[in-house]
C-alpha positions in Angstrom: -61.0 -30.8 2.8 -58.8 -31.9 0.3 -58.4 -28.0 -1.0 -57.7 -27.2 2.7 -54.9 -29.9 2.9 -53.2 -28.5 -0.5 -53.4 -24.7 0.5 -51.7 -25.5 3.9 -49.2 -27.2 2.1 -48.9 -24.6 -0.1 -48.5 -22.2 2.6 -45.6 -24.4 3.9 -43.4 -24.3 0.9 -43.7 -20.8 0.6 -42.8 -19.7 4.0 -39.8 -21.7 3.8 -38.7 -20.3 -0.1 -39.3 -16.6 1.4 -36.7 -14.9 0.1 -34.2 -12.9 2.0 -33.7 -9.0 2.0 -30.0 -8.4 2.0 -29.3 -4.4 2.7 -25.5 -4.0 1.7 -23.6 -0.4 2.5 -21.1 0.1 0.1 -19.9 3.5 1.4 -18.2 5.7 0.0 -15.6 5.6 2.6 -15.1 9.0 4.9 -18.9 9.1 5.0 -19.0 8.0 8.6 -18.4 4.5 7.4 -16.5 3.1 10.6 -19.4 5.1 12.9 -21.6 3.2 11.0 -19.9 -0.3 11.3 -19.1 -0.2 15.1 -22.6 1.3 16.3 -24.0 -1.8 14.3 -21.4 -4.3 15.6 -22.6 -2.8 19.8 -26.3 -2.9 18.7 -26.8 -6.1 16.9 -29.3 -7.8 19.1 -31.7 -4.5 19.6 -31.1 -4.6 15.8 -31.7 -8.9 15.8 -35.0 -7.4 17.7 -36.2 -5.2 14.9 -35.8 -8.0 12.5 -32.7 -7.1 11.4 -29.5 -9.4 11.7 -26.3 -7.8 11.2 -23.9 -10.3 10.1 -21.3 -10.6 12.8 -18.9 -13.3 10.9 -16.3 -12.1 8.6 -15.4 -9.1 10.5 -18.9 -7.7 11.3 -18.8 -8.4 15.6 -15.0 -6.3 15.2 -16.9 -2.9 14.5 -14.6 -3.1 10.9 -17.3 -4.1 8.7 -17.0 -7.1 6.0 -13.8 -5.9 4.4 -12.5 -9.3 3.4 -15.8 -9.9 1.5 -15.9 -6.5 -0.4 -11.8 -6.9 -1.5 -12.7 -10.5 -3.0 -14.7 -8.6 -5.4 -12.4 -6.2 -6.7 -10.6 -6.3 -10.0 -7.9 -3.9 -9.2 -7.0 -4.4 -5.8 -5.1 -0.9 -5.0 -1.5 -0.9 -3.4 -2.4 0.0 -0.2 -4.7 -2.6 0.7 -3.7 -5.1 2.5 -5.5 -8.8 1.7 -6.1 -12.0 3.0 -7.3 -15.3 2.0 -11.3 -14.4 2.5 -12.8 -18.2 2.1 -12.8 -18.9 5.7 -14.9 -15.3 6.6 -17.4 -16.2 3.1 -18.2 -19.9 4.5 -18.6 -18.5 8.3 -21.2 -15.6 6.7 -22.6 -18.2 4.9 -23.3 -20.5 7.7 -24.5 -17.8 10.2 -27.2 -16.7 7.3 -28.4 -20.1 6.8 -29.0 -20.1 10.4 -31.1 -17.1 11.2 -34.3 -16.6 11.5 -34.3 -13.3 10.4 -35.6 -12.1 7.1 -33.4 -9.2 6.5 -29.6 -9.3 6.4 -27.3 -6.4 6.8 -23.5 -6.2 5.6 -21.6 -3.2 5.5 -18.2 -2.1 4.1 -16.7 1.0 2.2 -14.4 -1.0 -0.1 -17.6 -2.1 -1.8 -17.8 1.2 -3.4 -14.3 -0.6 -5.1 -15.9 -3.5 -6.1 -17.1 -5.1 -9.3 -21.0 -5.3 -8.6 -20.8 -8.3 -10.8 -18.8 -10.1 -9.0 -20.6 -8.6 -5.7 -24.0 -9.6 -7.1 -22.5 -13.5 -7.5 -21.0 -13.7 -3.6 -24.6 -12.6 -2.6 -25.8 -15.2 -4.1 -22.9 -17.9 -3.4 -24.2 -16.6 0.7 -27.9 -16.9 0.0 -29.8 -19.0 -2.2 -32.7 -16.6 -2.8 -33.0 -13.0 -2.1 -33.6 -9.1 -3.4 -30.9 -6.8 -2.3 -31.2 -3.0 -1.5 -27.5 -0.8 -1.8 -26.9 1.8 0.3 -24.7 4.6 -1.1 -23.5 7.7 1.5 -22.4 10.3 -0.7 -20.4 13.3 0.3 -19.7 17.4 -1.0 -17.0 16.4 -3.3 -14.6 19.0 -2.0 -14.5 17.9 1.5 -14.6 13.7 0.5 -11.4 14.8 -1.7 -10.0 16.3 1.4 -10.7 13.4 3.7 -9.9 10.9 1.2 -6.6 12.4 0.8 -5.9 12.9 3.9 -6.8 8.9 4.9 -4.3 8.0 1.7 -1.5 9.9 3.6 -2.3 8.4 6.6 -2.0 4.8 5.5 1.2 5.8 4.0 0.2 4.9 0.2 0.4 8.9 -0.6 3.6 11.4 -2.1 1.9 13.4 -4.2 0.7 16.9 -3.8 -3.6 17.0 -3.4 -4.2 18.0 -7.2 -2.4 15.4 -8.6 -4.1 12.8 -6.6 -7.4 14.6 -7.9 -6.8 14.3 -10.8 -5.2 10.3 -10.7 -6.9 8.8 -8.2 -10.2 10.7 -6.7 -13.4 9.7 -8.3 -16.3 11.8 -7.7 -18.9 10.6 -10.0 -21.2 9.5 -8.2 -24.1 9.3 -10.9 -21.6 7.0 -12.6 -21.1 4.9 -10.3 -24.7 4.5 -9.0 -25.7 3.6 -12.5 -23.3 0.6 -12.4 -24.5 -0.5 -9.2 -28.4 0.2 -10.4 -27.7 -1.8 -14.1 -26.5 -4.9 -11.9 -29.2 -5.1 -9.3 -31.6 -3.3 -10.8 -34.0 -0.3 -10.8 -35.1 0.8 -7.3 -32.4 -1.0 -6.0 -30.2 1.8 -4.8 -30.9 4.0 -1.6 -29.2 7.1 -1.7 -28.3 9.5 1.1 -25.9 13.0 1.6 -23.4 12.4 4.3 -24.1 15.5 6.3 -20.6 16.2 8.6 -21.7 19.2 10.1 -24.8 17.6 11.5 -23.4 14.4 12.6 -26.8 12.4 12.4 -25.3 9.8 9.9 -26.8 6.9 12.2 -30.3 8.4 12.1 -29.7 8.7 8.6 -28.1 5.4 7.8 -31.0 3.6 9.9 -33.6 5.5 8.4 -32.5 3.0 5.2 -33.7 0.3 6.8 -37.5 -0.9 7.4 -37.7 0.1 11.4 -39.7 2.4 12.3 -38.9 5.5 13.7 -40.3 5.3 17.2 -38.1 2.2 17.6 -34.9 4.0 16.8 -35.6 6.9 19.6 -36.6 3.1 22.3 -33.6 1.2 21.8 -30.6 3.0 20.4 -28.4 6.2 22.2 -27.2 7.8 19.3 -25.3 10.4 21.7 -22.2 8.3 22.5 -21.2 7.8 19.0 -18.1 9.3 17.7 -16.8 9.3 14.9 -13.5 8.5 13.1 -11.1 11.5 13.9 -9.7 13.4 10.9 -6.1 14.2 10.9 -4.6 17.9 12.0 -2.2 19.8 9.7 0.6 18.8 12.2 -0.5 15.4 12.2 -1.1 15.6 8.4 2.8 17.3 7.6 4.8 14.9 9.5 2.8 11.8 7.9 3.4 13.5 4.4 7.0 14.0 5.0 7.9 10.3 6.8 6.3 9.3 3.1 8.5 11.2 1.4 11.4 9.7 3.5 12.5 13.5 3.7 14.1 12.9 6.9 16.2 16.7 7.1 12.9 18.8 6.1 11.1 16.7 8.6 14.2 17.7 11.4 13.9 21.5 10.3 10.1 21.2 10.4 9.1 19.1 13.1 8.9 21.4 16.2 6.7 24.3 14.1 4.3 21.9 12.6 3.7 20.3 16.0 1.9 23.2 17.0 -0.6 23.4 13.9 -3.6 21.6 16.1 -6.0 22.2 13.3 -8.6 20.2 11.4 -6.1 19.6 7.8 -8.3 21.4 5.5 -6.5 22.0 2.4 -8.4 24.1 0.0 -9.4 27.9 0.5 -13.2 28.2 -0.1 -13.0 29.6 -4.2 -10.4 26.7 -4.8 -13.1 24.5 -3.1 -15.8 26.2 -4.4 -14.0 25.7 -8.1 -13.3 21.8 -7.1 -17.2 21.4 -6.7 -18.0 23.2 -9.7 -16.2 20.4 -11.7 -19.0 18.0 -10.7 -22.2 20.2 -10.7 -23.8 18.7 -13.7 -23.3 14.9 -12.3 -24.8 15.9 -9.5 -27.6 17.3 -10.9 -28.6 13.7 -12.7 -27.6 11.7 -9.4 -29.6 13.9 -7.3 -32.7 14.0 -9.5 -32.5 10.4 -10.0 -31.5 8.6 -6.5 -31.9 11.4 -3.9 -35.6 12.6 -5.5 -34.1 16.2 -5.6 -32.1 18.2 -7.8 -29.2 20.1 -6.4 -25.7 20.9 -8.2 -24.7 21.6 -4.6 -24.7 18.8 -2.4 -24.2 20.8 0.4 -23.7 19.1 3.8 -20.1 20.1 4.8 -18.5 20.5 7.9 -16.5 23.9 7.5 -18.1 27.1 6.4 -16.0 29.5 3.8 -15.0 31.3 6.4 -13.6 28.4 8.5 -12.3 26.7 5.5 -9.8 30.2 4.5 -8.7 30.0 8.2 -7.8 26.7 8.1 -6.1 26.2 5.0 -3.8 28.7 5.4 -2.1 26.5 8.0 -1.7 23.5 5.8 -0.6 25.9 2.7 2.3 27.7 4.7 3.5 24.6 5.2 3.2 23.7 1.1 5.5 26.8 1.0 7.7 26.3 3.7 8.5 22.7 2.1 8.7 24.0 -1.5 11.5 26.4 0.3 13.8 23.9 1.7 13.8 21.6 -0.9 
């Protein structure tokens, strides 16, 4: 009886020391990233139903994702980003995960890829007292997250130079490095890789196919038809944002009512410069892909335009390179 009593006890303790799962997306960004964030934001009680809580505080419930969280943990923090105090979203995250019931937590947002995981690894546990985390890492055919990264970077007006100089200042395509870093922090096994696949557009099944739900479940409760994801920019689009950066106000005049009709996706490589780009990161691949995706592949593959789509496109976008170099 007495055994009885302390093994109950026992029991008791336990159950409530369980320690959390926390299942943190860290990007990269232009890997269907805001897709991602708002289809969780809709479906967070089918997902509360699974035994998964989404964290709504801190910017979860806007379809955004955590980005004040991921920016407190950035060394660096880039000139484009805009940032705000983030103490009030950290206590509100905190409080909502003391409250659940749920075993496994879910936060998501690409300017973790930015992060220190040091510093990452120390929020996690200001939020939660005990827990094992899993990172989820999108990765993406480095010719095409150049393009889209770029392109975003011109957007948010942060972005003068032509695309080789920003590849070679500011693009970072090493993913094998930067999974190590992640994987030396929270350990081995801790990392769950996947290839962003744009031409496909199954980056929900894909991203919840990181998380333990089973299959069946995802088909019941989820309509993965109606999402859409984040358009990318045309050339005409793409031009008049680059010149407004440039504050080239006459070239913009001159150009403005030819570029208007360039309704294209802004691809800006022909296939052998892209082809050459991709090269560049074959043998970083080849380690990444054998170590976190279980198979090895220079070629990540997974892109939305074919050669032959990709030389149509371009052309656009580098008539207007030549047009520019013209004037000025």
């Amino acid at each position: 009886m007495v055994f009885l009593i302390v093994f109950m006890l026992w029991l008791g303790v336990n159950k409530k020391r369980k320690m959390k799962q926390i299942y943190l997306h860290i990007g990269f960004g232009k890997t269907g990233t805001t897709s991602i964030q708002q289809f969780l934001a809709v479906h967070n009680e089918n997902l509360l139903s699974l035994g998964i809580h989404y964290v709504l505080a801190g910017g979860g419930i806007s379809g955004g994702g955590h980005q004040s969280l991921a920016k407190s943990c950035i060394d660096l923090i880039p000139d484009y980003m805009e940032i705000a105090d983030p103490t009030t979203d950290i206590e509100n995250v905190k409080v909502e995960i003391a409250r659940t019931n749920s075993d496994v937590l879910l936060l998501s947002a690409e300017n973790f890829q930015l992060a220190n995981p040091a510093k990452v690894k120390s929020l996690l546990g200001n939020l939660c007292d005990e827990y094992v985390c899993k990172i989820i890492l999108f990765v993406r055919s480095q010719d095409e997250l150049l393009e889209s990264e770029y392109n975003q970077m011109v957007k948010l007006k942060s972005v003068t130079d032509d695309l080789k100089d920003y590849a070679d200042n500011s693009f970072n395509g090493n993913f094998l490095e930067l999974a190590s870093e992640w994987e030396s922090t929270f350990g081995v096994g801790a990392l769950i890789c996947r290839v962003y696949n744009a031409r496909e557009k199954n980056v929900i099944y894909d991203f919840l196919s990181c998380l333990p739900i089973e299959k069946a479940a995802v088909h019941d409760l989820f309509n993965l038809e109606s999402i859409v994801s984040n358009e990318s920019l045309s050339v005409s689009a793409l031009s008049q944002q680059f010149l407004k950066n440039r504050s080239d106000k006459p070239a913009l005049s001159l150009l403005d009512a030819e570029i208007s009709k360039l309704n294209y996706p802004a691809v800006l490589m022909n296939s052998t410069e892209a082809k050459e780009f991709r090269a560049l990161f074959q043998e970083q691949n080849l380690m990444f892909s054998s170590r976190y995706l279980g198979t090895p592949m220079r070629d990540l593959q997974g892109r939305r335009f074919s050669d032959l789509e990709r030389d149509r496109y371009s052309n656009y976008w580098k008539e207007f390179e030549r047009t520019l170099n013209e004037m000025v």
